[in-house]
TITILUM-564467 format. One record per residue (C-alpha): residue in one letter; chain; x negated, y negated, z negated. Coordinates in steps of 0.02 Angstrom, whole numbers. Layout:
+--------+--------+--------+--------+--------+
| residu | chaine |     px |     py |     pz |
+--------+--------+--------+--------+--------+
|      a |      A |      X |      Y |      Z |
...
+--------+--------+--------+--------+--------+
This chain:
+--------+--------+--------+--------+--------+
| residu | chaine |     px |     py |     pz |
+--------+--------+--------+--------+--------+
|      x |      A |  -5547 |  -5338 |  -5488 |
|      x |      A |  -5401 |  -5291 |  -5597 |
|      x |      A |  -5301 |  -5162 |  -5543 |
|      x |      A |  -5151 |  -5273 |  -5549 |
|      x |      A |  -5227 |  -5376 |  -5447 |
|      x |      A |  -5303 |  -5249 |  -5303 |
|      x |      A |  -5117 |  -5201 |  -5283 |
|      x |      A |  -5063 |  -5367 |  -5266 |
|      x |      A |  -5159 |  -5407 |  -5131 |
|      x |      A |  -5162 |  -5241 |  -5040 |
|      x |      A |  -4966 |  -5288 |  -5037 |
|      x |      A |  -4989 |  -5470 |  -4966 |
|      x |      A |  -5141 |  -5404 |  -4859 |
|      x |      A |  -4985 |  -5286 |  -4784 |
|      x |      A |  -4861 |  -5414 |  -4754 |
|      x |      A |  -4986 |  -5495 |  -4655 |
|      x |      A |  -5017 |  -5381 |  -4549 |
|      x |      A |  -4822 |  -5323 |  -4511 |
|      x |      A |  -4812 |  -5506 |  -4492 |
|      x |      A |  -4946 |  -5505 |  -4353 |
|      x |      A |  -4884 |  -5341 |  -4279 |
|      x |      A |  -4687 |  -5428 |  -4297 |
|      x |      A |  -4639 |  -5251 |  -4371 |
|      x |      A |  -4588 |  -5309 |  -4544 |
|      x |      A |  -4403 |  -5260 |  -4590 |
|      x |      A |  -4285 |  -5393 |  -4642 |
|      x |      A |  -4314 |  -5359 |  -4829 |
|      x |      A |  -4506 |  -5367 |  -4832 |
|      x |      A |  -4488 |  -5525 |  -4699 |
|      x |      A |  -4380 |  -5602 |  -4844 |
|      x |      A |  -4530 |  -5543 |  -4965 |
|      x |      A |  -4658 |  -5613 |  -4877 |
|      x |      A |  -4537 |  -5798 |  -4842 |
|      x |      A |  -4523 |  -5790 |  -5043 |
|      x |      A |  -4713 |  -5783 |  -5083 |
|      x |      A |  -4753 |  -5928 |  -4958 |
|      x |      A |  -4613 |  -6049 |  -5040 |
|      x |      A |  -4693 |  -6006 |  -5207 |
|      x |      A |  -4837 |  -6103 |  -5186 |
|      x |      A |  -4957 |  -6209 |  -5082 |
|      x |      A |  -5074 |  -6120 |  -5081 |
|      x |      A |  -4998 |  -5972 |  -5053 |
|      x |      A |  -4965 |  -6059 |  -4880 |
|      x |      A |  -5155 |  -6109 |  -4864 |
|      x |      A |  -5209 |  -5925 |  -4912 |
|      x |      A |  -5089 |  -5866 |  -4755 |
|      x |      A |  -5139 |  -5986 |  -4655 |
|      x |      A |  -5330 |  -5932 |  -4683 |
|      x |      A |  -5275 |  -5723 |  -4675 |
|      x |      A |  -5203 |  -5792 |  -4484 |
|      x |      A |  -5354 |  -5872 |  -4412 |
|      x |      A |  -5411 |  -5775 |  -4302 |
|      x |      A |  -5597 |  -5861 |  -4285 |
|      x |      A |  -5622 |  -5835 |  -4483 |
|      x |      A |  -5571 |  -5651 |  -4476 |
|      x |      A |  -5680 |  -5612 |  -4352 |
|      x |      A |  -5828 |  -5694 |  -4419 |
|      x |      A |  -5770 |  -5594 |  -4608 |
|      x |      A |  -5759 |  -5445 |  -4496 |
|      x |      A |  -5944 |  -5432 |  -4463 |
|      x |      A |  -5967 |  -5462 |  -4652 |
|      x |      A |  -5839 |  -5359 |  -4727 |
|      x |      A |  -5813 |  -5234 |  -4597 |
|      x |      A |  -5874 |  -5064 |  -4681 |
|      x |      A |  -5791 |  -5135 |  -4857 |
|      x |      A |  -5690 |  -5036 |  -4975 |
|      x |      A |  -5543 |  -5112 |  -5002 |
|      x |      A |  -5538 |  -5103 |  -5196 |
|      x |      A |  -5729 |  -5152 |  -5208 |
|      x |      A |  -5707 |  -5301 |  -5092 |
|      x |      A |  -5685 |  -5435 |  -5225 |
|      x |      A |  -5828 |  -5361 |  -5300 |
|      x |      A |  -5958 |  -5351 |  -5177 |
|      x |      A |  -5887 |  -5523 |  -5111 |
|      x |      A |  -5929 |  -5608 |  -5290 |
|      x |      A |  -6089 |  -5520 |  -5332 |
|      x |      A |  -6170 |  -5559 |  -5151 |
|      x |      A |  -6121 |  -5741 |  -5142 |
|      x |      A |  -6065 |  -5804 |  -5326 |
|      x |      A |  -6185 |  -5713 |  -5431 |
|      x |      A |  -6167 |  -5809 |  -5590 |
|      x |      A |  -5967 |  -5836 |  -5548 |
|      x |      A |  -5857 |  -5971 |  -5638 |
|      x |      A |  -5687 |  -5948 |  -5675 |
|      x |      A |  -5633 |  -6117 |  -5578 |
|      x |      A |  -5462 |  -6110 |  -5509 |
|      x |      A |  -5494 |  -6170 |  -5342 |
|      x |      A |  -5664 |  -6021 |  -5333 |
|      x |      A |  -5526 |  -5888 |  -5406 |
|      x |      A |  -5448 |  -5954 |  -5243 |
|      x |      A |  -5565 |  -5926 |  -5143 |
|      x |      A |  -5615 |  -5737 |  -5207 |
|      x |      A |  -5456 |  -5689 |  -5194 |
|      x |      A |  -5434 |  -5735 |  -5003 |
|      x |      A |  -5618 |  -5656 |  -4967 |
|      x |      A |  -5563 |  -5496 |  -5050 |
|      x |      A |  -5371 |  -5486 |  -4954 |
|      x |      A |  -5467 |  -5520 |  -4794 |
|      x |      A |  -5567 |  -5379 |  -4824 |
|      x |      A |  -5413 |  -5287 |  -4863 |
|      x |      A |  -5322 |  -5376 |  -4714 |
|      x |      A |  -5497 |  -5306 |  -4597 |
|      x |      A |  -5477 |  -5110 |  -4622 |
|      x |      A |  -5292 |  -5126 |  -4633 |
|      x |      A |  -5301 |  -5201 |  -4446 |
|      x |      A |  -5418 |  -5066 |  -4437 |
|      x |      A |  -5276 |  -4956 |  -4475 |
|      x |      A |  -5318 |  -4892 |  -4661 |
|      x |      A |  -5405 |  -4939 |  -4828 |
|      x |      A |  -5471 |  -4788 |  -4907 |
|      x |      A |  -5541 |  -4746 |  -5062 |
|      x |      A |  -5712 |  -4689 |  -5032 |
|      x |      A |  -5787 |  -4546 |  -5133 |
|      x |      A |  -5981 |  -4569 |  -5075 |
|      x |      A |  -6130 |  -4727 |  -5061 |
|      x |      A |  -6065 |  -4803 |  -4888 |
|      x |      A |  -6193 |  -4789 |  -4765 |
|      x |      A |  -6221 |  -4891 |  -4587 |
|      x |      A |  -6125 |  -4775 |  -4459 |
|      x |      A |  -6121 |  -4791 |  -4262 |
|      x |      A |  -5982 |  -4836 |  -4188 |
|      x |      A |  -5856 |  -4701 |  -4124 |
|      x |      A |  -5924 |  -4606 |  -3968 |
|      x |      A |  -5754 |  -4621 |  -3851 |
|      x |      A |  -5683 |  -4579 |  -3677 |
|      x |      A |  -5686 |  -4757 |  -3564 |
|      x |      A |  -5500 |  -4698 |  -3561 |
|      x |      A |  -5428 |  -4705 |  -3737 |
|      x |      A |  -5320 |  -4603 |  -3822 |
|      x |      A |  -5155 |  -4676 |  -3843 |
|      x |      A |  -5040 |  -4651 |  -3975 |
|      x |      A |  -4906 |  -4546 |  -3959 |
|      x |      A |  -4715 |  -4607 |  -3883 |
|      x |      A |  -4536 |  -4583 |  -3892 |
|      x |      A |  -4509 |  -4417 |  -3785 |
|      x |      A |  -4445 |  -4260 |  -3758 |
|      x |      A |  -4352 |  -4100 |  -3698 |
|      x |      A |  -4192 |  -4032 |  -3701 |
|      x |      A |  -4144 |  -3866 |  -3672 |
|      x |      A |  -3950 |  -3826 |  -3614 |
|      x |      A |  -3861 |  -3680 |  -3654 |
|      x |      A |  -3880 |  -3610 |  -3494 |
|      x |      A |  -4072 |  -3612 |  -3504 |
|      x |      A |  -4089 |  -3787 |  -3388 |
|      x |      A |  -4212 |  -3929 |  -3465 |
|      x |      A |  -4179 |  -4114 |  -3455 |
|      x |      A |  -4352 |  -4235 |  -3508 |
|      x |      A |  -4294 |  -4365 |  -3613 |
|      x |      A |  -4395 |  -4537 |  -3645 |
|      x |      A |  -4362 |  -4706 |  -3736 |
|      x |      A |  -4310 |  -4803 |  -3575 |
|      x |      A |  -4174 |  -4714 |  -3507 |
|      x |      A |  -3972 |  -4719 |  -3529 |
|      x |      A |  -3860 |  -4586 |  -3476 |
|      x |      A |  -3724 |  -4462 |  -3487 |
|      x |      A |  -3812 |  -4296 |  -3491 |
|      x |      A |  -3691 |  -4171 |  -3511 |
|      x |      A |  -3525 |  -4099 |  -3561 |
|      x |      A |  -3514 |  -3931 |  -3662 |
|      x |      A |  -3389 |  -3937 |  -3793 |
|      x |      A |  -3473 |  -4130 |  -3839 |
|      x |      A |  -3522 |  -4288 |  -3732 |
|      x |      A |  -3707 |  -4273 |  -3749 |
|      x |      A |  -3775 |  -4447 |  -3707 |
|      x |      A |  -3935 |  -4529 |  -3702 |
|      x |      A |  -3966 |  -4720 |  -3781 |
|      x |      A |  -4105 |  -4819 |  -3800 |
|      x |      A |  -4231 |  -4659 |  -3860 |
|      x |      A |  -4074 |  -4555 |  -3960 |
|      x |      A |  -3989 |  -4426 |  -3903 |
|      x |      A |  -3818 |  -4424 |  -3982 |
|      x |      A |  -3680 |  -4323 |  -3960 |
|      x |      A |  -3489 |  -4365 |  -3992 |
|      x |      A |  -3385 |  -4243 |  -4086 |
|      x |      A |  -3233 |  -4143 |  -3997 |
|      x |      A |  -3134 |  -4043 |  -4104 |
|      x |      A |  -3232 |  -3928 |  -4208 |
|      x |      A |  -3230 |  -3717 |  -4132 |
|      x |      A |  -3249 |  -3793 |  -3961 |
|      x |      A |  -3341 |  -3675 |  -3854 |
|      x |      A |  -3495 |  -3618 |  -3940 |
|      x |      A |  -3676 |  -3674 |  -3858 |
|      x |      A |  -3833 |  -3693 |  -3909 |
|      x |      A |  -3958 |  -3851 |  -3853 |
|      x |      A |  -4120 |  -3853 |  -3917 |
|      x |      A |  -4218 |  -4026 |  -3951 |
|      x |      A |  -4395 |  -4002 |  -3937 |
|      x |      A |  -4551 |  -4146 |  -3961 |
|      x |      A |  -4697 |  -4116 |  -3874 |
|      x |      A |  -4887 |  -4157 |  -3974 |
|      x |      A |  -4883 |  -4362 |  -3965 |
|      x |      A |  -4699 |  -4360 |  -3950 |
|      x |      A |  -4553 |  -4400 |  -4084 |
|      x |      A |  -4382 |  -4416 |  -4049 |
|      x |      A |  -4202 |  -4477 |  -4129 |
|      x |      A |  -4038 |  -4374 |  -4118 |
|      x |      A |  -3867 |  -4387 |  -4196 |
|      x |      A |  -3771 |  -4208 |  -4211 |
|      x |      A |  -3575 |  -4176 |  -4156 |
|      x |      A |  -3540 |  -4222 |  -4358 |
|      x |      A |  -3636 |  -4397 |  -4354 |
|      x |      A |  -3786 |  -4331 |  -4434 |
|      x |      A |  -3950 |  -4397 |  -4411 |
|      x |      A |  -4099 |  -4338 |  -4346 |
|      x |      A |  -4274 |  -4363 |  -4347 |
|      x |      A |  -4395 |  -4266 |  -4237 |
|      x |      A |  -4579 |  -4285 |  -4299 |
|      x |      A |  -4707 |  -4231 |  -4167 |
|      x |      A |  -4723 |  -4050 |  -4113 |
|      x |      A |  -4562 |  -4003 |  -4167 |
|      x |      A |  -4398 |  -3925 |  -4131 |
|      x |      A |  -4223 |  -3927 |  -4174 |
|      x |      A |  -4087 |  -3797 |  -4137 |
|      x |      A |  -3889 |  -3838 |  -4153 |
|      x |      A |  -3719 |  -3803 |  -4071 |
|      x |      A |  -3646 |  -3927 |  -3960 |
|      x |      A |  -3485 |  -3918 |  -4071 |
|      x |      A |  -3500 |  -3839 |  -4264 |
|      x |      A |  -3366 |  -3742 |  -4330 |
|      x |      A |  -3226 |  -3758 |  -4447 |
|      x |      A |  -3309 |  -3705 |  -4585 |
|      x |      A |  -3512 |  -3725 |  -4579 |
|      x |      A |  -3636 |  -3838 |  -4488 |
|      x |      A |  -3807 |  -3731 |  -4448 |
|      x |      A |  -3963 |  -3776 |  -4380 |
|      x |      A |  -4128 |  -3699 |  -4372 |
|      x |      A |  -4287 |  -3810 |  -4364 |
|      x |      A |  -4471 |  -3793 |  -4338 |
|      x |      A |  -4612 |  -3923 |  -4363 |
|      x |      A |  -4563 |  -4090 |  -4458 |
|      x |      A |  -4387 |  -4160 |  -4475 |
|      x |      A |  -4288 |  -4278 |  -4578 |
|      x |      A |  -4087 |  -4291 |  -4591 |
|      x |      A |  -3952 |  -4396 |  -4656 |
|      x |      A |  -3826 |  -4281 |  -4662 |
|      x |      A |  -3613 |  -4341 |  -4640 |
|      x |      A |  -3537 |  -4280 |  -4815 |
|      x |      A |  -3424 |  -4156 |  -4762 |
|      x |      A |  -3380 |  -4041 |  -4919 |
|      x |      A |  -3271 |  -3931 |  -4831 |
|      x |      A |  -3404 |  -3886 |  -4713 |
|      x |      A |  -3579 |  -3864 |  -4789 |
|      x |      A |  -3730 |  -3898 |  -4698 |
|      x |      A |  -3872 |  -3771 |  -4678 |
|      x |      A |  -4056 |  -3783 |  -4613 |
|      x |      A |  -4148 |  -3639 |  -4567 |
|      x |      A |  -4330 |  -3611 |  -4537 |
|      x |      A |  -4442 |  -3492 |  -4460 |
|      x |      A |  -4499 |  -3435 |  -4636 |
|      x |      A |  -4315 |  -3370 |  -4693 |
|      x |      A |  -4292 |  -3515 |  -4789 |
|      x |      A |  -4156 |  -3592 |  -4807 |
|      x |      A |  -4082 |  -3761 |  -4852 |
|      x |      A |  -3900 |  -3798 |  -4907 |
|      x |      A |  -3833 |  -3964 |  -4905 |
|      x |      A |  -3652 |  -4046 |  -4955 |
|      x |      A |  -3713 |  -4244 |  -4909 |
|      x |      A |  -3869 |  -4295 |  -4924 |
|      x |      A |  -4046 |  -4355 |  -4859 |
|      x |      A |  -4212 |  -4254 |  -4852 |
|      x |      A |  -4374 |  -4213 |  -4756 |
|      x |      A |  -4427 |  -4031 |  -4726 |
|      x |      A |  -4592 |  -3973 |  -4653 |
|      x |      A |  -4617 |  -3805 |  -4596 |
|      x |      A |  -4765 |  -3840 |  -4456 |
|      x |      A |  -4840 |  -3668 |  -4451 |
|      x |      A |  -5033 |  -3723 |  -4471 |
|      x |      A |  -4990 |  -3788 |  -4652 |
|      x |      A |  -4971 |  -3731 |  -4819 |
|      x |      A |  -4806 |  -3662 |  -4823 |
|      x |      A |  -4653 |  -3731 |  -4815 |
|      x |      A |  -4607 |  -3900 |  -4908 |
|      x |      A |  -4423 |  -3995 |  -4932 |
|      x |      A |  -4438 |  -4157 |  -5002 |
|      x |      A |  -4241 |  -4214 |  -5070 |
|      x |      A |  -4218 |  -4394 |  -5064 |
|      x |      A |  -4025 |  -4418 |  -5095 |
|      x |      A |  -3912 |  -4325 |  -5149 |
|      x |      A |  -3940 |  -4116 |  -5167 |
|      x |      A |  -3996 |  -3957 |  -5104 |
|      x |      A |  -4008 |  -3802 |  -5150 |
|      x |      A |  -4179 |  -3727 |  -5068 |
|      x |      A |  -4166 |  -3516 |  -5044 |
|      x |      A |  -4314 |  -3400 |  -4992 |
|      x |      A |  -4231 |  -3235 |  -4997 |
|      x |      A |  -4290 |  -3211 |  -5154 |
|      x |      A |  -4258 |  -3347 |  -5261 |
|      x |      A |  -4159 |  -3509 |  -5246 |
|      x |      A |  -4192 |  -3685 |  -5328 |
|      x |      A |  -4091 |  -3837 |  -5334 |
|      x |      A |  -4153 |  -4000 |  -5305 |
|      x |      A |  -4145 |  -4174 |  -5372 |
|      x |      A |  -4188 |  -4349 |  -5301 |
|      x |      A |  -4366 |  -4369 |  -5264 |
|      x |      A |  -4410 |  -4185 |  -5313 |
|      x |      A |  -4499 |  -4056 |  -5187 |
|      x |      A |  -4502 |  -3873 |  -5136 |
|      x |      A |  -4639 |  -3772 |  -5088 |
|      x |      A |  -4622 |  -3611 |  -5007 |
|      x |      A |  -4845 |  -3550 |  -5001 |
|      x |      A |  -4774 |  -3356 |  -5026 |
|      x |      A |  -4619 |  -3252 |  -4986 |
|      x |      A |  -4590 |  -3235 |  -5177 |
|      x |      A |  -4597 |  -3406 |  -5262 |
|      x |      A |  -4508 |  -3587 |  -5237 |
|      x |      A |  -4635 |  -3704 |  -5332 |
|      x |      A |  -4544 |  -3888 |  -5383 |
|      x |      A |  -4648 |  -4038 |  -5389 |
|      x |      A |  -4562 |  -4151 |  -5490 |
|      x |      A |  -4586 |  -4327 |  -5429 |
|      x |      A |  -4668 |  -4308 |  -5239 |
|      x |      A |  -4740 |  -4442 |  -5166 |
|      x |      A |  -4581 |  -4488 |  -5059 |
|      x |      A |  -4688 |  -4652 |  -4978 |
|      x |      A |  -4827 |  -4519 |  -4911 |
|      x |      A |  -4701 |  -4402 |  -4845 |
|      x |      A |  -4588 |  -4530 |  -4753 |
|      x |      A |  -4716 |  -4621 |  -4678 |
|      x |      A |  -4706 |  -4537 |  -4516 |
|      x |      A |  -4525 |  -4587 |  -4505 |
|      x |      A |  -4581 |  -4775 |  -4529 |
|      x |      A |  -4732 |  -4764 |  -4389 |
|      x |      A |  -4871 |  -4740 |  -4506 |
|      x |      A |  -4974 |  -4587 |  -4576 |
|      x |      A |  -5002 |  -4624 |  -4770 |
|      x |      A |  -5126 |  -4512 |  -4868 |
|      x |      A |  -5151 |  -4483 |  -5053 |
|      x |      A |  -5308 |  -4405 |  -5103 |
|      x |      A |  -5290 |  -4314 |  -4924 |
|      x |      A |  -5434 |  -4201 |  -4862 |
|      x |      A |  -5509 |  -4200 |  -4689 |
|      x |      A |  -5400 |  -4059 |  -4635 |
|      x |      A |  -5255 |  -4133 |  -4680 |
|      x |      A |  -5285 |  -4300 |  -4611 |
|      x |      A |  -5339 |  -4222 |  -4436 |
|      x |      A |  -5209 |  -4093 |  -4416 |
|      x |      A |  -5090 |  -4259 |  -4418 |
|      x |      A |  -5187 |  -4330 |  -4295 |
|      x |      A |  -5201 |  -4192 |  -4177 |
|      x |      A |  -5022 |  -4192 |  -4172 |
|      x |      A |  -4970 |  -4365 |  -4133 |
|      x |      A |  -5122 |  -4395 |  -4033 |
|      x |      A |  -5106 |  -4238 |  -3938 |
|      x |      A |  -5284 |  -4195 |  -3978 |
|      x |      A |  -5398 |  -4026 |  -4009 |
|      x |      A |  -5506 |  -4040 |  -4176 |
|      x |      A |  -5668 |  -3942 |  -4180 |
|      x |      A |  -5780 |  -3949 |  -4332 |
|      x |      A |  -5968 |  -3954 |  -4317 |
|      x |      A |  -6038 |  -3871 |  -4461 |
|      x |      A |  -5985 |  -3884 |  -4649 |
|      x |      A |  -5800 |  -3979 |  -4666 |
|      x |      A |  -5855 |  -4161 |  -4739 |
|      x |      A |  -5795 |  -4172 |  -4924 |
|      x |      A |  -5717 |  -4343 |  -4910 |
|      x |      A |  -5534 |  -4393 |  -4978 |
|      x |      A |  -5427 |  -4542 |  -4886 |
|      x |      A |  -5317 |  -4628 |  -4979 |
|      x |      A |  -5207 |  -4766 |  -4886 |
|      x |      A |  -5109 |  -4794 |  -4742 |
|      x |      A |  -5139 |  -4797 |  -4561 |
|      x |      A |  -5002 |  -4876 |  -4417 |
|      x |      A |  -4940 |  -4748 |  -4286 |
|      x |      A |  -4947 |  -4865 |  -4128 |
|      x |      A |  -5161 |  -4892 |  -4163 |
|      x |      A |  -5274 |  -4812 |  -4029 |
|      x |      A |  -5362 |  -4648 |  -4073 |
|      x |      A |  -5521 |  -4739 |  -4057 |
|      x |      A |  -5458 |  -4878 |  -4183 |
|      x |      A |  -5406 |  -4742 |  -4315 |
|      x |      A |  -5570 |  -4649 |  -4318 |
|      x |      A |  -5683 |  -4803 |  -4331 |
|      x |      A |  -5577 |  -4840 |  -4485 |
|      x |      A |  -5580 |  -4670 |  -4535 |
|      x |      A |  -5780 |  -4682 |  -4510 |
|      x |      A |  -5807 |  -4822 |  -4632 |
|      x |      A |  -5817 |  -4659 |  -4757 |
|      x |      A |  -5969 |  -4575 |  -4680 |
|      x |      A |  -5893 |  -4448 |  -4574 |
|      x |      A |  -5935 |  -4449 |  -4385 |
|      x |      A |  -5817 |  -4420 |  -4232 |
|      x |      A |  -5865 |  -4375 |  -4057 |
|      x |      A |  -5722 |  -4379 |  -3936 |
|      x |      A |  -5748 |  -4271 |  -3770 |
|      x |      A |  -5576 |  -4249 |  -3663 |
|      x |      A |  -5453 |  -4225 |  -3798 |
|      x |      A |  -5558 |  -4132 |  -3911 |
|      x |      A |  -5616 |  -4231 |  -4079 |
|      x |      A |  -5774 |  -4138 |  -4125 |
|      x |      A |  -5804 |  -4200 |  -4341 |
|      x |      A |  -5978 |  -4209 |  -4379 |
|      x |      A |  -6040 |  -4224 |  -4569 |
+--------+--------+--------+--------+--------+
């Protein structure tokens, strides 16, 4: 299949699914609403993508199907000496976005670097794994902890802010700035995330196994937090008072107004701030860079900031949007993620497999659902307890 064309569908084949799932946003909803008024038989190809009966029956056809070979294997099996009829184009082109539709209910379509090979379904718990939730703790000034969850709504506290809690964010409403200084601490357990908006109306996003640091009430003249794991912000524009993000590295992040992602989780490669609007300037104690839109710092050694010019903002926002995306990913990376959402232990038996993902998997899937997608590329999972032993 063309390129052009293995996109195309790998976007429909995604529409679909948020369709199914009913987690499309308004704009892709209105994409989605467009492509079925273009045509009638864009209507009959979603109407086929939504039977439930046919997809099942594709699935034990299609099931351990690449997504990019799918039109392929599709035509050469059944259609060996193809014509180019409009009505068989048709039909191709559903076969091969319901094989894209299959592993992306699956939870991923991956590139695969290797012959696939028959492989046994995932040995699991009879208790899955759930995905991880909406939760938290947070830790007062005076040292007392408060559990926070998604279902809750409540007035927590009072010191020098109204800290409330609303629908799965903790927010708290400015005073005026120099009240009494306090520190609360924010912190996401593995398989947790959590929202929170700062005395300044900045936003925060807590990715799992994470923590955030920050007075109750900032200052008149600087806004300072300190931050370990994954986090993104959307930080108020306040030029008067700049806004600063430390890390456990001493690295810091200086902000005026803007919006960015910074990961400092300790088990991986250094230190990386990925600036999506507006500026930063990124300092290590030894040197300092400054950041445009869609660029990226690394911090891998005490002595050097290295810039990636365009970074792969889709990959590294994912998590904020429920989803884990990889891009030529290996095994480590893709199971350190999981370990943390999941709340899992990974043990390797033997050699590391040398296999590369490259796709996207949704959040709210079952463990179990994840790795039999991730198995379609010839690497093996036990699962005993919480520990995910990875066979070659």
């Amino acid at each position: 299949m063309e390129n052009k064309d293995t996109i195309f569908l790998q976007r429909i084949a995604y529409l679909v699914y948020g369709y199914q799932q009913q987690s499309l946003t308004e704009t892709e909803q209105a994409e989605l609403e467009a492509w079925l008024q273009a045509a009638q038989e864009n209507r009959v190809f979603f109407d086929q993508l939504t039977d439930t009966a046919i997809l099942q029956r594709r699935l034990q056809q299609y099931r351990h199907f690449d997504a990019n070979a799918g039109w392929e294997i599709f035509r050469d099996r059944h259609y060996p000496a193809a014509a180019k009829g409009r009505l068989r184009y048709i039909y191709y082109k559903w076969a091969a976005a319901a094989a894209i539709l299959l592993l992306l209910g699956a939870g991923i379509y991956l590139s695969r670097r290797s012959t696939t090979r028959p492989v046994p379904p995932v040995a699991i718990n009879t208790a899955p794994i759930l995905p991880g939730s909406t939760k938290a703790v947070l830790t007062l000034a005076d040292g007392s902890t408060v559990p926070l969850d998604s279902n809750a709504s409540q007035v927590i506290a009072q010191q020098g802010s109204v800290v409330k809690l609303n629908n799965g964010q903790l927010q708290y409403s400015a005073t005026q700035p120099g009240s009494a200084y306090s520190l609360n601490t924010l912190t996401t357990p593995r398989g947790g995330q959590f929202r929170l908006t700062l005395p300044d109306g900045t936003r925060v996003w807590l990715n799992a196994a994470s923590a955030i640091t920050y007075p109750t009430a900032f200052s008149h003249d600087k806004r300072e937090v300190s931050v370990k794991g994954e986090a993104y912000f959307e930080v108020a524009g306040e030029p008067q008072r700049p806004f600063r993000v430390n890390t456990d590295h001493r690295t810091t992040i200086d902000v005026l107004g803007t919006s960015f992602n910074v990961n400092a989780y300790p088990d991986e490669q250094g230190i990386a701030t990925t600036l999506i609007r507006g500026a930063v300037k990124v300092n290590n104690g030894h040197a300092s860079r400054v950041l445009l839109p869609g660029q990226q710092a690394r911090i891998t050694n005490p002595d050097q900031i290295g810039i990636i010019t365009h970074a792969d903002t889709t990959a590294i926002l994912a998590w904020k949007r429920e989803a884990f995306y990889f891009h030529d990913a290996d095994i480590p990376t893709v199971m350190r993620q999981l370990a943390r959402w999941y709340d899992v232990n990974i043990v390797y038996a033997g050699n590391i497999p040398a296999r590369r993902f490259q796709g996207e998997i949704q959040r709210r899937l079952p463990l179990s659902d994840v790795l039999e997608g991730l198995e379609t590329t010839g690497v093996h999972f036990r699962v005993q307890g919480r520990n995910i032993i990875v066979e070659p």
